[in-house]
N, CA, C and O atoms as a MOPAC input file, in Angstrom:
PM7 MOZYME 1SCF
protein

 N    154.97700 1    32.66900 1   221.72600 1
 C    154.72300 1    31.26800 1   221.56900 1
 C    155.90900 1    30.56000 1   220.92000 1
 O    156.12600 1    29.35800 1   221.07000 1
 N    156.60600 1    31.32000 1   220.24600 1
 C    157.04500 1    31.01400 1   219.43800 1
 C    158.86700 1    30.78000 1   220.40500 1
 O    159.51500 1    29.79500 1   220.04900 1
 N    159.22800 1    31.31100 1   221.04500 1
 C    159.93100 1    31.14600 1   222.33000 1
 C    159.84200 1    30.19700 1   223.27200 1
 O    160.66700 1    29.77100 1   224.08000 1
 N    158.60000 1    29.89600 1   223.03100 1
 C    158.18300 1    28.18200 1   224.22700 1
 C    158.52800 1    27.55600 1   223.43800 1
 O    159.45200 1    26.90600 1   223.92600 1
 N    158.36800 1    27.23100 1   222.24700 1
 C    158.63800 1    25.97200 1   221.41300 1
 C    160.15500 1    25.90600 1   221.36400 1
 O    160.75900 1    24.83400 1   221.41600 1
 N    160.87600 1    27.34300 1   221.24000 1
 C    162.57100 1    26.72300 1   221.06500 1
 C    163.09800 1    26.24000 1   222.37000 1
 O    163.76500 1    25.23400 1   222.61100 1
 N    162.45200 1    27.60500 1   223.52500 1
 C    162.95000 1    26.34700 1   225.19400 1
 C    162.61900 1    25.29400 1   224.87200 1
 O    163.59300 1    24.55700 1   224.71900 1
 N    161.45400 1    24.71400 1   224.63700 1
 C    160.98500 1    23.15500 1   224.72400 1
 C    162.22800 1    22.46700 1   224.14500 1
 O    163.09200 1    21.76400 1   224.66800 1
 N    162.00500 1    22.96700 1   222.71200 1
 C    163.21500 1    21.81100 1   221.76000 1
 C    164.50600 1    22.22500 1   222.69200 1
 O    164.68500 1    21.42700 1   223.61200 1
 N    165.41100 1    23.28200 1   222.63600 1
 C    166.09400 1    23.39200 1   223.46000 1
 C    166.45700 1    22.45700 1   224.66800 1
 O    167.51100 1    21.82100 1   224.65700 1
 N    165.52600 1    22.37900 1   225.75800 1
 C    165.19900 1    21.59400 1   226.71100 1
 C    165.62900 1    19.85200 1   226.00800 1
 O    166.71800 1    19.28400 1   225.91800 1
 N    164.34300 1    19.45100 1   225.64300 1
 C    164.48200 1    18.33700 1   224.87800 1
 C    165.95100 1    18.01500 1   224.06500 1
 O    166.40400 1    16.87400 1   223.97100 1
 N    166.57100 1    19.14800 1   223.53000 1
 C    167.46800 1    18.54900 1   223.13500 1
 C    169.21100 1    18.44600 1   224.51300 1
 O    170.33000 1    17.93400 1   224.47100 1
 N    168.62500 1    19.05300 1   225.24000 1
 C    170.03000 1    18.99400 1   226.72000 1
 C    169.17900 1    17.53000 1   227.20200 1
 O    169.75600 1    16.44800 1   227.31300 1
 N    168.05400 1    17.68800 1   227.39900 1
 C    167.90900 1    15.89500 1   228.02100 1
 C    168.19600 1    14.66400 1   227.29100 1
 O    168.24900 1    13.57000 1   227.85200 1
 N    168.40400 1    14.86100 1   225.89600 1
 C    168.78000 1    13.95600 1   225.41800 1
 C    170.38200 1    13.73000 1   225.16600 1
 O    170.85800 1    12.59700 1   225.22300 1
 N    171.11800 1    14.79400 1   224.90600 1
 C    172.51700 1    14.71100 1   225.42400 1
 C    173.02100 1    14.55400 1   226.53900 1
 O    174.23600 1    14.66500 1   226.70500 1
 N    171.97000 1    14.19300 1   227.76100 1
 C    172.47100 1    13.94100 1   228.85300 1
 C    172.23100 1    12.50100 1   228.99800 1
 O    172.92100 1    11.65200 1   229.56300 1
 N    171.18800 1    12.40200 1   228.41700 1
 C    170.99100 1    10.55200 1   228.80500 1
 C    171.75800 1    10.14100 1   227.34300 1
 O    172.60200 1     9.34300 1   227.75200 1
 N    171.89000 1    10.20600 1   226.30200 1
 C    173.40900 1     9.76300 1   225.87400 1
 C    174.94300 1     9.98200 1   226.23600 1
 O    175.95900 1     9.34200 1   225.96400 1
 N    174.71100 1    11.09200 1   226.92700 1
 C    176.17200 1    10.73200 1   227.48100 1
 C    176.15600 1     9.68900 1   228.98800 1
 O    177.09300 1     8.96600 1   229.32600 1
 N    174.76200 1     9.85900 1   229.78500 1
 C    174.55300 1     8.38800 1   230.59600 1
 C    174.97000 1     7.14400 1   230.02300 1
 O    175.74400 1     6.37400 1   230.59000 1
 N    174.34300 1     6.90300 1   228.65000 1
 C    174.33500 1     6.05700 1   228.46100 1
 C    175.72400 1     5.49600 1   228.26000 1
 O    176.06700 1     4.50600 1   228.90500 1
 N    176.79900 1     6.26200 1   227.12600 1
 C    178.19500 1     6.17100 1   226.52300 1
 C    179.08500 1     5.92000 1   227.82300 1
 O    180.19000 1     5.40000 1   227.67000 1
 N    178.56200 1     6.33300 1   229.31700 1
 C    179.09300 1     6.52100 1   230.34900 1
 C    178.81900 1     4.85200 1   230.74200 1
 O    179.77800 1     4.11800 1   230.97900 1
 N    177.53800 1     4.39900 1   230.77700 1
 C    177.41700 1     3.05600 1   231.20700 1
 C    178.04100 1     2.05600 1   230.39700 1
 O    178.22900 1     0.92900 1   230.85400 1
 N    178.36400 1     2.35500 1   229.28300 1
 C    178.76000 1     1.24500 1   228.45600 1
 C    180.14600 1     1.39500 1   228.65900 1
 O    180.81200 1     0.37800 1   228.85100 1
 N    180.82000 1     2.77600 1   228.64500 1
 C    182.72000 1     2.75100 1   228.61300 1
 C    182.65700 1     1.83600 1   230.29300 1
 O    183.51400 1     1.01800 1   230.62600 1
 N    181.44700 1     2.22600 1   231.15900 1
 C    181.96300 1     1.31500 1   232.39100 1
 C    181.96400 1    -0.40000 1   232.42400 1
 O    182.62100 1    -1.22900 1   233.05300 1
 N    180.79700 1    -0.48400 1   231.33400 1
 C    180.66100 1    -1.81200 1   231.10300 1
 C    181.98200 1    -2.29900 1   230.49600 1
 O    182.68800 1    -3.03400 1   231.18700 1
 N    182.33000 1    -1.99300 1   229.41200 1
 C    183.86100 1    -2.67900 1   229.19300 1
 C    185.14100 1    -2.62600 1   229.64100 1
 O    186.07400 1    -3.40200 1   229.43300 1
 N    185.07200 1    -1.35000 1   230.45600 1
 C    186.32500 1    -1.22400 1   231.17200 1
 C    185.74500 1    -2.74100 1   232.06200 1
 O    186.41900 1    -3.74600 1   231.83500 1
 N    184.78100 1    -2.86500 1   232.84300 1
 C    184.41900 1    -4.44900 1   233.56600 1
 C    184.69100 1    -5.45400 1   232.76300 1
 O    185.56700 1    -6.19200 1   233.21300 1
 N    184.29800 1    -5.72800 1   231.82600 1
 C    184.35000 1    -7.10900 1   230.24900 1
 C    186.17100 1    -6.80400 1   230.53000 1
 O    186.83900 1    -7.79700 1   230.82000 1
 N    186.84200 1    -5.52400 1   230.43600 1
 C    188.28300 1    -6.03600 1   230.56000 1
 C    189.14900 1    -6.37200 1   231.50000 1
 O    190.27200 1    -6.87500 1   231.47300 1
 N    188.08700 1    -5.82800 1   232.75200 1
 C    189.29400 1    -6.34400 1   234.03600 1
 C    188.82000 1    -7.90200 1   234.51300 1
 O    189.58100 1    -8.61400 1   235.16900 1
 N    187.46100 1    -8.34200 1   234.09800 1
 C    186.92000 1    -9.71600 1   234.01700 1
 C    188.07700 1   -10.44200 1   232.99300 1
 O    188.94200 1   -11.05700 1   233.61600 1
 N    188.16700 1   -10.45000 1   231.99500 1
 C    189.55900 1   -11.04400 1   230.95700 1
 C    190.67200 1   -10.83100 1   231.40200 1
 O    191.57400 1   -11.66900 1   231.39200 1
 N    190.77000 1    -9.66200 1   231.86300 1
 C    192.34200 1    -9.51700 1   233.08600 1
 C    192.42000 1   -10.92800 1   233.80300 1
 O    193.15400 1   -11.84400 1   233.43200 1
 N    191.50600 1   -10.97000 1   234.94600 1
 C    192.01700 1   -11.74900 1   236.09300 1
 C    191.75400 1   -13.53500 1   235.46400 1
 O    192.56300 1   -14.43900 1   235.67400 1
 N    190.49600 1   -13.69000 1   234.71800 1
 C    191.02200 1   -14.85900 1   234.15400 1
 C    191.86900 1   -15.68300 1   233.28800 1
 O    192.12200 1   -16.88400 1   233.18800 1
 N    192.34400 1   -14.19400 1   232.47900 1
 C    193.48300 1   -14.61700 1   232.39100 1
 C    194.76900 1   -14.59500 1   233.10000 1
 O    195.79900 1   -15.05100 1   232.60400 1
 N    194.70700 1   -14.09900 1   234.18200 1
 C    196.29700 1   -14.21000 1   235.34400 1
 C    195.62800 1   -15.58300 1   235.81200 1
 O    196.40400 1   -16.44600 1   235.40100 1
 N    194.71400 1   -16.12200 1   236.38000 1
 C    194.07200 1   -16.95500 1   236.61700 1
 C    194.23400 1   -18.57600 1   235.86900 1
 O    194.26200 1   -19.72000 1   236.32200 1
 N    194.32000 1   -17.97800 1   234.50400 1
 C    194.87800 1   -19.47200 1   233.91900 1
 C    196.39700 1   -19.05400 1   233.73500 1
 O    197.16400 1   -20.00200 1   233.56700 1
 N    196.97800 1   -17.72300 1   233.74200 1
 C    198.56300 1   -18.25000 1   233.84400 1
 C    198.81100 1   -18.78300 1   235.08700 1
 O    199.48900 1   -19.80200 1   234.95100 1
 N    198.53100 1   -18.51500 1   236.38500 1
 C    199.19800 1   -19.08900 1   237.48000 1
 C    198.97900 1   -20.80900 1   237.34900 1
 O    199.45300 1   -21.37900 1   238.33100 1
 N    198.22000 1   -21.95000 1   236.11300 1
 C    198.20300 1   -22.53800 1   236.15700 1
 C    200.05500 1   -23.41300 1   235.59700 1
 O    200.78600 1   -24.39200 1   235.74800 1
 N    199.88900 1   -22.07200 1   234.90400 1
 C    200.82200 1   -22.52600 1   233.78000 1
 C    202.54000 1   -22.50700 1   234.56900 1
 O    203.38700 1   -23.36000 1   234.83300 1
 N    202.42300 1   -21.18600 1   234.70600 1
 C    203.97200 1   -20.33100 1   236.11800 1
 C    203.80200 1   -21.83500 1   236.85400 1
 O    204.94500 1   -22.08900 1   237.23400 1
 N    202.81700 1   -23.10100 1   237.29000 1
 C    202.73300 1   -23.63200 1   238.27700 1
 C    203.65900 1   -25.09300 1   237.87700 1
 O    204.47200 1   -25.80200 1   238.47100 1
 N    202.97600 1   -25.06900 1   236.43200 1
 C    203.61600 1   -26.44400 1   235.80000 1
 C    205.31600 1   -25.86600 1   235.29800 1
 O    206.27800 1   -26.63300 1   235.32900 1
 N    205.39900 1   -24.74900 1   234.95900 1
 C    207.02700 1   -23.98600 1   235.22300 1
 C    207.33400 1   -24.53900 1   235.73400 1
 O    207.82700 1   -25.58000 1   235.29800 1
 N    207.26400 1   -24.20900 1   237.29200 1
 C    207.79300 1   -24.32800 1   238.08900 1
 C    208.62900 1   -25.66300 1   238.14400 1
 O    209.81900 1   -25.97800 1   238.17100 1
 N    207.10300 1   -26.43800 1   238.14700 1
 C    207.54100 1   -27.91300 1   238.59000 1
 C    208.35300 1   -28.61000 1   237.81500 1
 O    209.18900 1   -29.39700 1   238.25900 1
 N    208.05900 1   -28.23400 1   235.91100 1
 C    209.45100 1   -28.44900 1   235.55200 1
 C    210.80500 1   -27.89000 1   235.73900 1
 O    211.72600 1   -28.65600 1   235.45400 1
 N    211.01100 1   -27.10000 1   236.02000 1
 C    212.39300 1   -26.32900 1   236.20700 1
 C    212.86000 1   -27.20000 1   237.52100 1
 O    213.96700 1   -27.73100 1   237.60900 1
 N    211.82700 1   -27.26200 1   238.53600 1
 C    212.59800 1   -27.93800 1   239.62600 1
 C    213.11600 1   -29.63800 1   239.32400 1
 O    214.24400 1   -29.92600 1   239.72500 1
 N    212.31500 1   -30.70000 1   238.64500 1
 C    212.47900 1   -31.56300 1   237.97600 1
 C    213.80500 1   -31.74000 1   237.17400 1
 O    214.60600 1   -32.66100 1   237.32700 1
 N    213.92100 1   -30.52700 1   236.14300 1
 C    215.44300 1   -30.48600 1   235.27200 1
 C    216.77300 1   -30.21100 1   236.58300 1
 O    217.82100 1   -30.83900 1   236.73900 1
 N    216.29500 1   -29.19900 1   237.26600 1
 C    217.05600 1   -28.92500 1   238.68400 1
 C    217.80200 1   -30.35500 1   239.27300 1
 O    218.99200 1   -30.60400 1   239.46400 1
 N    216.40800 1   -31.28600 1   239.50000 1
 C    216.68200 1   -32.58900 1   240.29200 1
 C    217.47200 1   -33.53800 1   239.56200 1
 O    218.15500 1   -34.36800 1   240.16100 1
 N    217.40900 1   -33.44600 1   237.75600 1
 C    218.06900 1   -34.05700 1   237.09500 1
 C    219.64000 1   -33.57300 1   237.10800 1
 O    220.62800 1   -34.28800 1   237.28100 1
 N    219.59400 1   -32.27900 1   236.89800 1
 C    220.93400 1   -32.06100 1   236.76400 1
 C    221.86900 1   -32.53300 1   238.14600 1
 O    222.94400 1   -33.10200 1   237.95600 1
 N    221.47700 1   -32.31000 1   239.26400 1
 C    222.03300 1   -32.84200 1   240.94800 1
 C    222.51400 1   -33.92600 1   240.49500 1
 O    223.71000 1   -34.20100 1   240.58700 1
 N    221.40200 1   -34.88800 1   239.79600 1
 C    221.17900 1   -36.29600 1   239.93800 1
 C    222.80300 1   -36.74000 1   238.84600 1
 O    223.57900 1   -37.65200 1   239.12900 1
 N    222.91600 1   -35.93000 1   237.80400 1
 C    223.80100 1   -36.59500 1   237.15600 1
 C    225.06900 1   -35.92900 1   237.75100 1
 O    226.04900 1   -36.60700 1   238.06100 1
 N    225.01500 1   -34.31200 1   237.93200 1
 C    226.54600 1   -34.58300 1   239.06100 1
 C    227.07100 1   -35.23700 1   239.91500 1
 O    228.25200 1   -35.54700 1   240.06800 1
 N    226.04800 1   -35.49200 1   240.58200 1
 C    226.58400 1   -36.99500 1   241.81800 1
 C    226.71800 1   -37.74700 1   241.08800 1
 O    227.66100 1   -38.43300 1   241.48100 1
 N    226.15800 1   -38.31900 1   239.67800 1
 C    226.64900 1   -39.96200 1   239.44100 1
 C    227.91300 1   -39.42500 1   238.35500 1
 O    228.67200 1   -40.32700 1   238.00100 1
 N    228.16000 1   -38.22500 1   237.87600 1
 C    229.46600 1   -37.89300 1   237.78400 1
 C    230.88500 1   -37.68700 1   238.74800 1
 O    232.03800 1   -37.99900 1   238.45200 1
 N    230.41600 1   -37.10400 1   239.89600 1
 C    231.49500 1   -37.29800 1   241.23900 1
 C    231.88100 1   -38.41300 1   241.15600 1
 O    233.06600 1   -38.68200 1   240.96000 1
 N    230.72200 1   -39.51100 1   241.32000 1
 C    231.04400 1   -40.72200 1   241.86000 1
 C    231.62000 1   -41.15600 1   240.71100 1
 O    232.83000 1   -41.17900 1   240.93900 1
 N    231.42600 1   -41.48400 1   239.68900 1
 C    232.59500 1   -42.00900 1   238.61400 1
 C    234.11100 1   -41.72900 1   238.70200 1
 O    235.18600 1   -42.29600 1   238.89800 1
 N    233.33700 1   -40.01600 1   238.33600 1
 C    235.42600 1   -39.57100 1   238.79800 1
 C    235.90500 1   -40.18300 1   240.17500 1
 O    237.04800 1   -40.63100 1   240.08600 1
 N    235.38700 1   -40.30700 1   241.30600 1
 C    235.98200 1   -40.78100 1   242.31700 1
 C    236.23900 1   -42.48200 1   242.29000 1
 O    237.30100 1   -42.98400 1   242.65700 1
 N    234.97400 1   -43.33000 1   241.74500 1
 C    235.54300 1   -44.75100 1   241.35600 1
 C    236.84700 1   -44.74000 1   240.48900 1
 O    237.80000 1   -45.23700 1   241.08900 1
 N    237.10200 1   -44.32900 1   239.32200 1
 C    237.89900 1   -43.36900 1   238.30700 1
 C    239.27700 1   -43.61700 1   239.18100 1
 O    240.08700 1   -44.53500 1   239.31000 1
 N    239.10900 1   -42.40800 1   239.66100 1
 C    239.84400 1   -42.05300 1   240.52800 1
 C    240.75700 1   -43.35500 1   241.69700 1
 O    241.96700 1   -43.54100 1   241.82700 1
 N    239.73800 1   -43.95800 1   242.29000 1
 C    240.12200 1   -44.63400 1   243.32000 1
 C    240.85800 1   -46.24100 1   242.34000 1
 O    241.70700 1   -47.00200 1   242.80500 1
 N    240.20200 1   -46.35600 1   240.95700 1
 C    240.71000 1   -47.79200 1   240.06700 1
 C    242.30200 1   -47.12000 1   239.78700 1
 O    243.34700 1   -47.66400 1   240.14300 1
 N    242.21700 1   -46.09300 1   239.22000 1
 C    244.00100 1   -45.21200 1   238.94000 1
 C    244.92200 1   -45.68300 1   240.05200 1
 O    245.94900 1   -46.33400 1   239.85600 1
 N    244.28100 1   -45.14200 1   241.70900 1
 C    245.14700 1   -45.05700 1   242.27000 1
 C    245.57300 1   -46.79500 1   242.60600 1
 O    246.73600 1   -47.10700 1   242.86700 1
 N    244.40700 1   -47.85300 1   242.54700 1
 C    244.92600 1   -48.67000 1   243.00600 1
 C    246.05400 1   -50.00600 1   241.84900 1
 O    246.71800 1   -50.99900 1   242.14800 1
 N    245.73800 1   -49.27500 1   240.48000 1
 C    246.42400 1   -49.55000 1   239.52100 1
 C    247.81500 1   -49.60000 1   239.82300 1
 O    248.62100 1   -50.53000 1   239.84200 1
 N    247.91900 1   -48.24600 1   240.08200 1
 C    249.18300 1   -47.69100 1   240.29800 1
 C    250.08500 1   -48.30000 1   241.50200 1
 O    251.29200 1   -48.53500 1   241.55300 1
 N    249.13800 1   -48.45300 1   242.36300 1
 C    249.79000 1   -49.35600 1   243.85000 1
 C    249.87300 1   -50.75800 1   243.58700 1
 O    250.59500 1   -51.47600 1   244.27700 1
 N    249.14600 1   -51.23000 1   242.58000 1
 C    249.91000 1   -52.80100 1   242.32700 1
 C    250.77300 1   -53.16800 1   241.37300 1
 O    251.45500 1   -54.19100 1   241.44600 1
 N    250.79700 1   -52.24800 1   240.29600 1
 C    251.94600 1   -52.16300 1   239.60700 1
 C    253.03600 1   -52.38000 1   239.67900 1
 O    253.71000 1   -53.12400 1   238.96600 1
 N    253.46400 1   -51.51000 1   240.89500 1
 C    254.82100 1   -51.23700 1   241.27900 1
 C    255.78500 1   -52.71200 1   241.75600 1
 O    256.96000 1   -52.59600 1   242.10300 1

């Protein structure tokens, strides 16, 4: 009799290390999910951000064009007042 009772506990005690390790099993799966959920919303709000990047960098881009041409063109007005200085001078 005394042999049934330790299978039993025995028993009883493998079913309960099995449904706690079920359980430790459902929960490491649950947060590995809680972290790839925080993963993608957060890539999700950076691509907002990479977006407004962008658009400034291309903006400073358009500025900088913008003031080399109105630098060309100076040096070349510049340029073209010198030469005609020089041709009435003479």
């Amino acid at each position: 009799m005394n042999d049934h009772l330790e299978i039993q506990s025995l028993k009883e005690h493998i079913t309960e290390k099995f449904k706690n390790h079920e359980e430790i099993e459902a929960l490491r799966h649950k947060r590995i999910n809680e972290l790839l959920d925080h993963y993608n919303k957060e890539i999700e709000g950076n691509e907002g951000t990479i977006q407004r990047i962008h658009t400034r960098v291309d903006r400073i881009d358009t500025k900088i064009k913008t003031v080399q041409g109105v630098g060309t063109a100076l040096a070349t007005a510049l340029g073209a007042v010198a030469a005609w200085l020089g041709m009435t001078t003479k």
